[in-house]
C-alpha positions as CSV (number, residue, x, y, z in Angstrom):
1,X,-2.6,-31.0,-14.2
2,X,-0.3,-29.5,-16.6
3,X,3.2,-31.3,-16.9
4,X,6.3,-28.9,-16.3
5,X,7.5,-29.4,-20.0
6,X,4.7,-27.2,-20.9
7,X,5.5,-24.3,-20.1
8,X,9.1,-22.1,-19.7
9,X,8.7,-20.0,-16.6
10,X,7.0,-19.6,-13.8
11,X,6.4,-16.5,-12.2
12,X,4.7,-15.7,-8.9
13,X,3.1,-11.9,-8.6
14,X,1.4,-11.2,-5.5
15,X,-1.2,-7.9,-4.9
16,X,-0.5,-6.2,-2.0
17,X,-2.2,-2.8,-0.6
18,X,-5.0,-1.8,1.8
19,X,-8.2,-4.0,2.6
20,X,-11.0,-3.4,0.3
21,X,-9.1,-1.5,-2.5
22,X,-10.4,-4.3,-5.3
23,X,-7.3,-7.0,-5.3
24,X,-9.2,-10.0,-5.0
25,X,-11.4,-8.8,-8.0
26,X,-8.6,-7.9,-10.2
27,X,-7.4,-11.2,-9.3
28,X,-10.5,-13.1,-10.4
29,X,-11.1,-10.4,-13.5
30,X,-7.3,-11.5,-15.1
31,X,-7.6,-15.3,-14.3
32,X,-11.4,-16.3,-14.5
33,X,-12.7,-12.2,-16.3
34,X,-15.3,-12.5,-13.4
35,X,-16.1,-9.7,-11.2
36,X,-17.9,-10.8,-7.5
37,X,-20.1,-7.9,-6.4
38,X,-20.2,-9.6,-2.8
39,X,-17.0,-7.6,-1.0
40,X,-17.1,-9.6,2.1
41,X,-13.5,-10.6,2.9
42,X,-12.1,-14.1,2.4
43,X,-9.7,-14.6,5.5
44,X,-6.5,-16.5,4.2
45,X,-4.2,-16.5,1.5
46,X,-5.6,-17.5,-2.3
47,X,-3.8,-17.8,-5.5
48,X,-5.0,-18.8,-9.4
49,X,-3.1,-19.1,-12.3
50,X,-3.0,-18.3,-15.8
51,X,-0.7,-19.6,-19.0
52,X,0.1,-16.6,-21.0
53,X,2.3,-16.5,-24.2
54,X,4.5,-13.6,-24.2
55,X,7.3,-13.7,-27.6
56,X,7.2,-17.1,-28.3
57,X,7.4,-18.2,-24.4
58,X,4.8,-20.5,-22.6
59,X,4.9,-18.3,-18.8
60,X,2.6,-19.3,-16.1
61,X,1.7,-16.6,-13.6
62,X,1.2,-17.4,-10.4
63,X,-1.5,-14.5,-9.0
64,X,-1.5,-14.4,-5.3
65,X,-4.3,-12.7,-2.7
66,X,-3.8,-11.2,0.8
67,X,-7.2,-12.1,0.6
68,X,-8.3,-10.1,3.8
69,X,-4.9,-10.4,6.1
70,X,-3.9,-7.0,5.6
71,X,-6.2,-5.7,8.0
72,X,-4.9,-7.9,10.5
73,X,-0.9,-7.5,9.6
74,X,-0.5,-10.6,9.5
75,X,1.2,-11.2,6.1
76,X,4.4,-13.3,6.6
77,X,7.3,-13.5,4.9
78,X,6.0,-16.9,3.0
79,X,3.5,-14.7,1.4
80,X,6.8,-12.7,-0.2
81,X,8.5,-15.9,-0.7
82,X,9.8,-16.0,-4.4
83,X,7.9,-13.4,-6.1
84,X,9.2,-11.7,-9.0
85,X,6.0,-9.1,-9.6
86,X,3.9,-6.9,-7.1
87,X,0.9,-4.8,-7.7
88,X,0.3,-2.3,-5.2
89,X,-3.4,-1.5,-5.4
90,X,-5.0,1.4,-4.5
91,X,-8.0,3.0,-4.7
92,X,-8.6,6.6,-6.6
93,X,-11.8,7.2,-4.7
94,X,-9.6,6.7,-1.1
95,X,-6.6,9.5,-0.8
96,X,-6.1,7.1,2.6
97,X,-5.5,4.0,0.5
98,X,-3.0,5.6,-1.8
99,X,-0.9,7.6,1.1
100,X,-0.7,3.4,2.6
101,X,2.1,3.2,-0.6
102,X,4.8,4.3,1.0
103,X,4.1,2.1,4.2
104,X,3.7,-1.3,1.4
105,X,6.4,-0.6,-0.5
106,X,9.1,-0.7,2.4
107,X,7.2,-4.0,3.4
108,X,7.5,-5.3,0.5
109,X,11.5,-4.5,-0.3
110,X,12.0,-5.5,3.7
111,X,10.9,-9.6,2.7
112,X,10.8,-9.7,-1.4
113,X,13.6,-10.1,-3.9
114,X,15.4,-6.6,-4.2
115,X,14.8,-7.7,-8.0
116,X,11.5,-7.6,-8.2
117,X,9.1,-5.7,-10.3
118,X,6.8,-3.3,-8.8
119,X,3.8,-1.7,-10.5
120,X,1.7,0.8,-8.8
121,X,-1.9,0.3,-9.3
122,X,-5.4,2.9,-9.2
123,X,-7.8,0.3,-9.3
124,X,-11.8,1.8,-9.4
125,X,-11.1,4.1,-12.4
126,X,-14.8,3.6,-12.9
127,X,-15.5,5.7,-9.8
128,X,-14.1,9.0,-11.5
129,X,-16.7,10.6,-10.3
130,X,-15.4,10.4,-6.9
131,X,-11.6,10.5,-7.7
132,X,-9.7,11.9,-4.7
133,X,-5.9,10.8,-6.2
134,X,-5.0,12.4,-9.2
135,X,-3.6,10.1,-12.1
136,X,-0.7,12.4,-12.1
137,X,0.2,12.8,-8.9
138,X,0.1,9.1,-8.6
139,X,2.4,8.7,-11.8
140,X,5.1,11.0,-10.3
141,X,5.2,9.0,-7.1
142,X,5.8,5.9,-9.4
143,X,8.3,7.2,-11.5
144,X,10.2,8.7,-8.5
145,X,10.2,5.0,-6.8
146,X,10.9,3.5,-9.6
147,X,7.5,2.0,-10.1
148,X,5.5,0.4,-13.1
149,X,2.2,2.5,-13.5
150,X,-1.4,1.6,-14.6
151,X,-5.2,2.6,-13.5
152,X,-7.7,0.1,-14.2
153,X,-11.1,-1.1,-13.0
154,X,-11.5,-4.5,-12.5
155,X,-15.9,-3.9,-12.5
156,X,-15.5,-2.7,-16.5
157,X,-12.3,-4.4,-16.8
158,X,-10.2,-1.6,-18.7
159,X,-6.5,-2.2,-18.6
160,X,-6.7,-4.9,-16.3
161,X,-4.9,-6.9,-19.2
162,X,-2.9,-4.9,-19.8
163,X,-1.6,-4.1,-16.4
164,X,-0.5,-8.2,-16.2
165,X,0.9,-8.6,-19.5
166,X,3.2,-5.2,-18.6
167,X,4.5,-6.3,-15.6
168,X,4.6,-9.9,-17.0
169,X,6.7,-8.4,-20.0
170,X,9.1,-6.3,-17.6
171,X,9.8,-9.5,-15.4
172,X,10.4,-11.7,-18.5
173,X,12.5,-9.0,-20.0
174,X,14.5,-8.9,-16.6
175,X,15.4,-12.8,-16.7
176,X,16.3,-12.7,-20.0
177,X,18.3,-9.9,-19.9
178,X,22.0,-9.7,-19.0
179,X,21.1,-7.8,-15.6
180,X,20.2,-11.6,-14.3
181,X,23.1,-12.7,-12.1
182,X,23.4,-15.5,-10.0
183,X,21.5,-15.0,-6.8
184,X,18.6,-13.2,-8.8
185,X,14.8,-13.6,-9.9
186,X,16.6,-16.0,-12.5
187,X,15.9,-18.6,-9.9
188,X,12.2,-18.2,-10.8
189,X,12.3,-21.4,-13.6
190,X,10.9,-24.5,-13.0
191,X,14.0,-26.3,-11.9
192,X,13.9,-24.5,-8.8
193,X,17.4,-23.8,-9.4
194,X,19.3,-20.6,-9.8
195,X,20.7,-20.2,-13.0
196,X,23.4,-17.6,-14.0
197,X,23.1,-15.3,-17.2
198,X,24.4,-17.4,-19.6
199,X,21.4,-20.0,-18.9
200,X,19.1,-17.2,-18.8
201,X,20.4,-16.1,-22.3
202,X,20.6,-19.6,-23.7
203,X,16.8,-20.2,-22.7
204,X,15.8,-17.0,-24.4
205,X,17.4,-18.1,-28.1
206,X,15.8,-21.3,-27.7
207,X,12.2,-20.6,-26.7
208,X,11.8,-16.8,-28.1
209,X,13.8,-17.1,-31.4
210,X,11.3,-16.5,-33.1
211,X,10.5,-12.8,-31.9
């Protein structure tokens, strides 16, 4: 088990969005780059991890999984509970999974941290064939909320990286930033304590003075 010392931050992102849209898969593409062909649904909540470096800093993200409890709205508050990063997953081949958004979004700001980062995702990009959501429609509705955006495909893997690392970098950038005030996603190190900006700031010279 790796000791706390290794690592700076900790930052929990969970996937949120429609059943069968390819969460679990982007999931298991970032933190294991595997890809299960099997789409029967896991009922239940599941999380992995994976250490990522990001200027100079040691940050361990914390992935978590609806894994299946959407379709029953069942998702809890716990599930929320101290997350800093979202990915709202859709799929371009479903119109129906992408006009859900709206509907996850206001979930989401009902039980998360008003700080949090939110990145829209068209997952399948593979299936362009059978696109029914345009890339730019879908890019508008992000910028309008405010949102992140990325399309990737967790079968060929394309930007599934990248998608992390962004919304890793925008969180990381929000801690360390003077925006962090007591009360915010600042609370998110490994002390489980809530540190005010000057911490925050004091914590970025010493682990990122490098960049």
């Amino acid at each position: 088990m790796q000791s706390d010392d290794t690592y700076n931050f900790v930052f929990k992102v969970v996937l949120i969005g429609e059943s069968g849209v390819g969460k679990s898969n982007l999931l298991t593409r970032f933190t294991k780059n595997e890809f299960n062909h099997d789409s029967r649904t896991t009922i239940g909540v599941e999380f992995s991890t994976r250490t990522v470096q990001l200027d100079n800093c040691t940050i361990k993200m914390q992935v978590w999984d609806t894994a299946g409890l959407e379709r029953y709205r069942a998702i809890t508050s716990a599930y929320y509970r101290g997350a800093v990063g979202a990915l709202l997953v859709y799929d371009i081949s479903k119109h129906l999974t992408y006009e859900s958004a709206e509907r996850w979004l206001k979930e989401l700001y009902d039980h998360a941290d008003p700080h949090i980062v939110v990145m829209l995702v068209g997952n399948k990009r593979d299936l362009e064939d059978l696109r029914t959501v345009p890339a730019e429609e879908a890019r508008a509705f992000a910028e309008n909320k405010g949102l992140l955006f990325m399309e990737t495909s967790a079968l060929d893997s394309s930007n599934v990286e990248a998608a992390f690392i962004d919304i890793l970098t925008a969180i990381h950038r929000k801690v360390a930033s003077r925006e962090v005030t007591r009360g915010s996603i600042s609370a998110v190190t490994l002390s489980g304590t809530v540190r005010p900006t000057s911490e925050a700031q004091e914590e970025r010279r010493r682990c990122c003075k490098n960049s």
